[in-house]
DOZA-61546 format. One record per residue (C-alpha): residue number from 1; residue in one letter; y, z, x. Coordinates in steps of 0.5 Angstrom, whole numbers, plus 500, padded with zeros to 3 digits. Layout:
// residues N
   i aa north  up east
 NUM  A     Y   Z    X
...
This chain:
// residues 61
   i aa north  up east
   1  X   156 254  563
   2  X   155 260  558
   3  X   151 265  561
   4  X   146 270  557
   5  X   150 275  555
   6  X   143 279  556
   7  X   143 278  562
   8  X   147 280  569
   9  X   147 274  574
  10  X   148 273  580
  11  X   154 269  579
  12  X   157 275  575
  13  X   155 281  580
  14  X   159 277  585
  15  X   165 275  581
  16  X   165 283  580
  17  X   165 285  587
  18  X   171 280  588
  19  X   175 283  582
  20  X   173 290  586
  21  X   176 288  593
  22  X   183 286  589
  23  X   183 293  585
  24  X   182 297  592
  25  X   189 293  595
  26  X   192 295  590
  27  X   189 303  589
  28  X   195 308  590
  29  X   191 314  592
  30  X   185 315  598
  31  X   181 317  592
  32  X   181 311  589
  33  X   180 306  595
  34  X   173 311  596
  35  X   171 311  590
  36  X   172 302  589
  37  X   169 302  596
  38  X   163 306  594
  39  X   162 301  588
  40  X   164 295  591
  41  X   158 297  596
  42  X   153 298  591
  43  X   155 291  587
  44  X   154 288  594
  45  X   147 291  594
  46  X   146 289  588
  47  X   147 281  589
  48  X   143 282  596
  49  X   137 284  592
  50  X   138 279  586
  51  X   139 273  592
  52  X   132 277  594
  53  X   127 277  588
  54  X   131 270  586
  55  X   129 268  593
  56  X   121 270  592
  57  X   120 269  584
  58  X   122 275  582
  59  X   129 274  578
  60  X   128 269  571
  61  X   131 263  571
């Protein structure tokens, strides 16, 4: 299935947070594990909120 490439789905976010947990095994330093962990918190954020407005009407189809 092609996706818009305007939008963001949640099937994309999910995907990203996946390809952050493989570069944090293979980060070599304290610094890089920190800063992948923060993005794949907030990735994981996003795709709860998306869920929720999808969930509510919110997100477009």
């Amino acid at each position: 299935a092609l996706e818009d490439r305007a939008s963001l789905s949640i099937g994309q976010v999910l995907r990203f947070v996946d390809s952050v947990r493989v570069r944090m095994a293979l980060a070599c330093t304290d610094d890089e594990v920190l800063q992948l962990a923060y993005l794949r918190r907030n990735a994981e954020e996003l795709a709860e909120r998306m869920i929720d407005w999808a969930n509510t009407g919110r997100l477009p189809a």
